[in-house]
C-alpha positions in Angstrom: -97.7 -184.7 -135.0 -94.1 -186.3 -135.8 -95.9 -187.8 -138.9 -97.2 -184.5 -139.7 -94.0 -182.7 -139.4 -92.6 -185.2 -141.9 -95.2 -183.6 -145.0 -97.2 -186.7 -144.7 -100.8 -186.8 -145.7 -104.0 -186.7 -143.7 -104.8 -189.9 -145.6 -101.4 -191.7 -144.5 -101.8 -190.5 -141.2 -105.6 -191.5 -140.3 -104.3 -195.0 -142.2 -101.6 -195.9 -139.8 -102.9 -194.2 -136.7 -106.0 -196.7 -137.0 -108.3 -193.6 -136.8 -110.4 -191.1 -139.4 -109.4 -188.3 -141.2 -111.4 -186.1 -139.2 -109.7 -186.9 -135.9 -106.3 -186.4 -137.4 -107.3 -183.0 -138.7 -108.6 -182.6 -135.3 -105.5 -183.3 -133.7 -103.2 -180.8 -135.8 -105.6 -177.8 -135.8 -105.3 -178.2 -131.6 -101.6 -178.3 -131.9 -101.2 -175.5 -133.8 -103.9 -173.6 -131.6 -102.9 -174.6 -128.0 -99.0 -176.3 -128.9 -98.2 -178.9 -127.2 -101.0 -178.2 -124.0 -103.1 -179.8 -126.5 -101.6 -183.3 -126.2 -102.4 -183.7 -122.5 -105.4 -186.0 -122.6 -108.4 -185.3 -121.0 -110.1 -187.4 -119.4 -114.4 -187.5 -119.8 -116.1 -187.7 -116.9 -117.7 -191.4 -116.0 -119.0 -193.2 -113.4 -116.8 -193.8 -110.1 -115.6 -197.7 -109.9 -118.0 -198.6 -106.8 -116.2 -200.9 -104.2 -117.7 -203.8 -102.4 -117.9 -204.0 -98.6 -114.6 -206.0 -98.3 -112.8 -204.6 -100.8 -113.5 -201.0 -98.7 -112.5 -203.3 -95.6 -109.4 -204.6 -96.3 -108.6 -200.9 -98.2 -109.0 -199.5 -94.6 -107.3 -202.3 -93.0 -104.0 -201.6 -94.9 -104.2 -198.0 -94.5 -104.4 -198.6 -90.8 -101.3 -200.6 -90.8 -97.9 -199.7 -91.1 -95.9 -200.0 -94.3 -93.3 -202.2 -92.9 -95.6 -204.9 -91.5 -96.2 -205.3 -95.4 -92.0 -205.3 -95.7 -92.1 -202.4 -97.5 -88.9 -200.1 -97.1 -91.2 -196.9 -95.7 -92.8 -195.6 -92.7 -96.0 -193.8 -94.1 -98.2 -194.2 -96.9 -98.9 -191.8 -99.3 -102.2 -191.9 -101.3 -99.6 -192.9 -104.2 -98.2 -195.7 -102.4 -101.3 -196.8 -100.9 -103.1 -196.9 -104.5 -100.1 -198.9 -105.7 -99.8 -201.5 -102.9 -103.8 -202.0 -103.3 -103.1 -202.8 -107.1 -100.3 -205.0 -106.6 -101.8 -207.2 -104.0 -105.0 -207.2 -106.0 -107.3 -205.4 -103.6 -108.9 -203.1 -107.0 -107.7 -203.0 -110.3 -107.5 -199.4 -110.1 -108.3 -196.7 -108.3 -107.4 -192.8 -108.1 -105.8 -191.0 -105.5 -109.0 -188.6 -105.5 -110.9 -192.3 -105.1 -108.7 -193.4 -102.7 -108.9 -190.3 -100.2 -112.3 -189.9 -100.8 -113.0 -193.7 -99.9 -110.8 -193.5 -96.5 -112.7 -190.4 -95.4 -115.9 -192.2 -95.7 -114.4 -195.3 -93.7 -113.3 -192.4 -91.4 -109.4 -192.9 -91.9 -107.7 -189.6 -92.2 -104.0 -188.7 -92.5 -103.0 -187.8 -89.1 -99.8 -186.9 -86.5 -98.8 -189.4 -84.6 -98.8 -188.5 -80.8 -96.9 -189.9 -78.1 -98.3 -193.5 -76.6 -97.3 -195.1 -73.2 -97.5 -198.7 -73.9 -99.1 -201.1 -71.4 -97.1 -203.0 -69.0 -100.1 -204.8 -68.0 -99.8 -208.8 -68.2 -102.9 -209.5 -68.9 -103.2 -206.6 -71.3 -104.8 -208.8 -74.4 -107.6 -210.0 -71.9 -108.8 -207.2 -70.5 -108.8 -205.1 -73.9 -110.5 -208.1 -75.8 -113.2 -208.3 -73.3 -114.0 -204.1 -73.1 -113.7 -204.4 -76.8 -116.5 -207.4 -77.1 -118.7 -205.3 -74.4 -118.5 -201.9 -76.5 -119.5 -204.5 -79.3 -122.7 -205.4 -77.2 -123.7 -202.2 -77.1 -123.0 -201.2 -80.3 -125.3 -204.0 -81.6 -123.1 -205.7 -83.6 -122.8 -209.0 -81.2 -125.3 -210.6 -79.4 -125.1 -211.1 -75.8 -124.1 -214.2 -74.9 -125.2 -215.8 -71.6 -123.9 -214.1 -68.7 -122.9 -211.0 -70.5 -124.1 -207.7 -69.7 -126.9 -206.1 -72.3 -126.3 -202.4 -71.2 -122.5 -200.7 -70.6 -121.7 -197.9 -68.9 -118.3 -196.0 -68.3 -117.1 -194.8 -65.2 -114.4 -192.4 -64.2 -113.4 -189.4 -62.5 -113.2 -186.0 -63.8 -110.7 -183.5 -62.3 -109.1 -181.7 -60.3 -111.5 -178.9 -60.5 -109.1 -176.1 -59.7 -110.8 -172.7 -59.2 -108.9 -170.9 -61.5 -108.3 -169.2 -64.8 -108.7 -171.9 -67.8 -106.7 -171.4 -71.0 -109.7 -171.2 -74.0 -109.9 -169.3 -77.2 -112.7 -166.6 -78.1 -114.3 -164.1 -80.6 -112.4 -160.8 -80.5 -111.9 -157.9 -83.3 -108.7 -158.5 -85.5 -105.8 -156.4 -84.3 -105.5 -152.9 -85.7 -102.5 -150.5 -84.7 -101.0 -151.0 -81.5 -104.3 -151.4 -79.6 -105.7 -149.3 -76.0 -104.7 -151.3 -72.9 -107.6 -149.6 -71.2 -109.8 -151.5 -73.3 -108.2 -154.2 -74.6 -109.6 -156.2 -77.7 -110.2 -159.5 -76.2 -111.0 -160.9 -72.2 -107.7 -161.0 -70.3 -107.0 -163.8 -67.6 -105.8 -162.9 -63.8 -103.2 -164.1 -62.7 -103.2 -167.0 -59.9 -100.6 -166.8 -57.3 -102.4 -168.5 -54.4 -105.6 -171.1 -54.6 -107.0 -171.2 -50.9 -110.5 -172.7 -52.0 -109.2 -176.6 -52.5 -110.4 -179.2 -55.4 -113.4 -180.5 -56.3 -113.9 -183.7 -58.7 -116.5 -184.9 -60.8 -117.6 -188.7 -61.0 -118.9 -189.3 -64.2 -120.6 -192.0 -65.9 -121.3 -192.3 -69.7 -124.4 -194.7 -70.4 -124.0 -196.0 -74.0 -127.4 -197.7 -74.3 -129.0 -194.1 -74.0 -125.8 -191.9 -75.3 -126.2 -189.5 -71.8 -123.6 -188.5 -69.6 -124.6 -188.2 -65.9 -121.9 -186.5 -63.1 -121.8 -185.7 -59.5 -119.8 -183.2 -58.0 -117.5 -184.3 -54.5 -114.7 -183.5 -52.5 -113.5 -186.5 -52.5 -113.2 -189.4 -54.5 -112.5 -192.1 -52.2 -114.3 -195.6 -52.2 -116.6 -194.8 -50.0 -117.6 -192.2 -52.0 -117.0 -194.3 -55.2 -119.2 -196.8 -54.1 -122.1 -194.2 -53.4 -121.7 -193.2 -57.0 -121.8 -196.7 -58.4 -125.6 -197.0 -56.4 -126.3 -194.3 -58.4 -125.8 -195.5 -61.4 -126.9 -199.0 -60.7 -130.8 -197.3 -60.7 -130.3 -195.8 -63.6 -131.5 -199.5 -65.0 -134.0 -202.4 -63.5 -132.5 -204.6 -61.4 -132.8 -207.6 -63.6 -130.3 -205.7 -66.4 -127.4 -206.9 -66.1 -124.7 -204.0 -66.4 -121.4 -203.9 -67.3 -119.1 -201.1 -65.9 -115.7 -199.9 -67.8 -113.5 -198.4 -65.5 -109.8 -198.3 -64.8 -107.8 -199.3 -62.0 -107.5 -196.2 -59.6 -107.3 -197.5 -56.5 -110.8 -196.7 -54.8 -111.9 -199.1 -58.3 -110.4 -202.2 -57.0 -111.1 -204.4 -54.5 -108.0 -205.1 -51.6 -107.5 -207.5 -49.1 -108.5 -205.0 -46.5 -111.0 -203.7 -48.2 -113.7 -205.8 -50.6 -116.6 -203.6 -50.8 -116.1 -202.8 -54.6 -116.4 -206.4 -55.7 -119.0 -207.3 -53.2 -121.3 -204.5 -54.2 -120.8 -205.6 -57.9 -121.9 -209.4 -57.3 -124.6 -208.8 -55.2 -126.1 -206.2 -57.6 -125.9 -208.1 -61.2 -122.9 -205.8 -62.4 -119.4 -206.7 -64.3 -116.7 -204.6 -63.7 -114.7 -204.6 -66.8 -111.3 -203.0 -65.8 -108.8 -201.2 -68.3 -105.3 -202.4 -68.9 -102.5 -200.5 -67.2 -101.5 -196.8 -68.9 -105.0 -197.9 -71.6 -107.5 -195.4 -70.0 -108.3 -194.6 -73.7 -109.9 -197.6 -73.5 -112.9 -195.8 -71.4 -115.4 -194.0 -73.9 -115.9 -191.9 -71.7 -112.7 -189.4 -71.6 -113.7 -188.5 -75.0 -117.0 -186.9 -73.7 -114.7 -185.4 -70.7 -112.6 -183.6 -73.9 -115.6 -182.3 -74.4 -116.7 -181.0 -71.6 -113.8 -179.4 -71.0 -113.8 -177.9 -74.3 -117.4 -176.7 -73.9 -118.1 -175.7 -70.4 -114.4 -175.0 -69.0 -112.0 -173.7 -71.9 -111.4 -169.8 -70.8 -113.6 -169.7 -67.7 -112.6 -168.4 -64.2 -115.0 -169.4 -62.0 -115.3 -167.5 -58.6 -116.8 -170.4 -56.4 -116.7 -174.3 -56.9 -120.7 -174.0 -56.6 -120.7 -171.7 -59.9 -118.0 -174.3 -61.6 -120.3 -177.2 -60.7 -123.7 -175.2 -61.7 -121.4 -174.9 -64.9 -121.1 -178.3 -65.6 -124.2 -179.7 -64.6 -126.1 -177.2 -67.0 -123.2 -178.3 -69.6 -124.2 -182.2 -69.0 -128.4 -181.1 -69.5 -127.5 -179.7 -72.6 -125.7 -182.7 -73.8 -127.9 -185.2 -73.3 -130.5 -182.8 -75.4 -128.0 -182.2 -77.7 -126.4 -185.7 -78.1 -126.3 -185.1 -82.2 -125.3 -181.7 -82.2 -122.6 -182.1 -84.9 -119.8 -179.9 -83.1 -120.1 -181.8 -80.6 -120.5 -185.3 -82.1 -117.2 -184.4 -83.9 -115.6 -183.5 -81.3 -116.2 -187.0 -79.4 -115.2 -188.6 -82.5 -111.9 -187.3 -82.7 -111.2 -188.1 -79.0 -112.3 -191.4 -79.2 -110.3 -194.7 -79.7 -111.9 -197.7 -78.6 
């Protein structure tokens, strides 16, 4: 267009532009059509550039880390910064932010807010993570069980305290118009709780991740005695030959004292590994994420009237999870909650 503007000719353009006279014509009837929107280029669709399994890897490796373990002078990547990191160190030779956020979500990286995190004080904290971490890998099927190692995994813990009262929860209700009728309000209202002379209850519950189903019993107490009667339970839930490894953490009825060794008896007599959770780790344990959910789903905004209603509550909750393990609501949810 600057050649234009300076009279020359559609001959003398096309000559040193490297291109036809018809393109240059082209050109100057857009300009003077659209001005100056009509330099933008635009792009023609194409085929996405398709990325190899470890180039997607190490993509969602770097993502995952921090900016400054790279000695970069940020503390968040941007799709931006990400893209251009990935270029410079050679990871692609290109690739679009679109691409790039795109490729994360299938690797299931998303941009999230960082929450507050206890950090172990546990000694041994490496060890014991490593070795939950290479059981969930068992079960997952992506090692093979080496000689001694448990073939099925199960996690273990306690649920609770089962309070008899009002639970916070969300619900379906008309939108708000004018200034309402508080004798008939638009949505449920919760009563107030002064005094709570019915006690706790808690659950024991037991995720089995060879069959993806949740199992739970009800108690008033969750001592070892009554640990241990749970852990019998769930030993039959397998032949005796199967060797089973148990995640759990290190509540106190878990672990075996001087006084008392019942815990660790029982698990060598009956072909079991108890694979304890670093201090302040119980994220480690797959199976808070399906207590998230059962909050969400069977306890969110109820006010139960007797424990036995709350517990008839959850049981039916854990039947219809176990014959609804892929029901995606609830498969999302799990995913969200989940770490290890």
């Amino acid at each position: 267009m600057l050649w234009s503007a300076q009279r020359m000719s559609v001959a003398q353009i096309a000559e040193i532009a490297f291109t036809s006279p018809d393109r240059v014509r082209e050109v100057i009837h857009n300009f003077n059509a659209d001005g100056f929107d009509s330099l933008a280029p635009k792009y023609a669709g194409g085929r996405p550039p398709t990325f190899m399994l470890p180039q997607r890897q190490r993509i969602k490796k770097i993502a995952l880390a921090r900016p400054t373990d790279h000695d970069l002078p940020f503390s968040t990547w941007s799709l931006s910064k990400l893209a251009e990191f990935l270029v410079a160190e050679g990871v692609v030779d290109d690739i679009s932010h679109e691409g790039l956020r795109v490729l994360l979500r299938e690797e299931g990286v998303s941009f999230q807010v960082i929450k507050t995190w206890k950090q172990s004080n546990d000694p041994l904290f490496e060890d014991k993570k490593n070795r939950i971490l290479e059981l969930y890998a068992i079960a997952d099927g992506t090692t093979e069980a080496g000689e001694g190692d448990p073939t099925v995994m199960i996690c273990v813990d306690e649920f609770g305290p089962l309070n008899l009262q009002p639970h916070p929860g969300k619900q379906w209700a008309p939108k708000a118009a004018g200034k309402g009728d508080t004798e008939a309000p638009r949505r449920r209202r919760m009563r107030a709780t002064y005094n709570r002379p019915h006690g706790v209850r808690h659950m024991m519950g037991a995720y089995d991740l060879a069959t993806d189903r949740l199992y739970g019993h009800v108690v008033t107490t969750k001592d070892r005695t009554a640990f241990i009667r749970f852990l019998k339970y769930v030993r039959k839930l397998h032949p005796p030959e199967v060797r089973i490894g148990i995640v759990l953490d290190n509540f106190s009825p878990h672990l075996s004292t001087k006084k008392d060794q019942r815990v660790g008896e029982w698990a060598v007599a009956n072909n079991v590994e108890l694979a304890y959770t670093p201090t302040y780790s119980s994220w480690l344990n797959r199976i808070e994420a399906q207590f998230q959910a059962l909050r969400y789903f069977s306890l969110d905004g109820t006010d139960h009237g007797t424990h036995a209603e709350q517990a008839s509550m959850i049981r039916r909750y854990i039947r219809w999870r176990n014959q609804h393990a892929h029901d995606q609501a609830l498969r999302a949810l799990v995913k969200r909650a989940n770490v290890a």
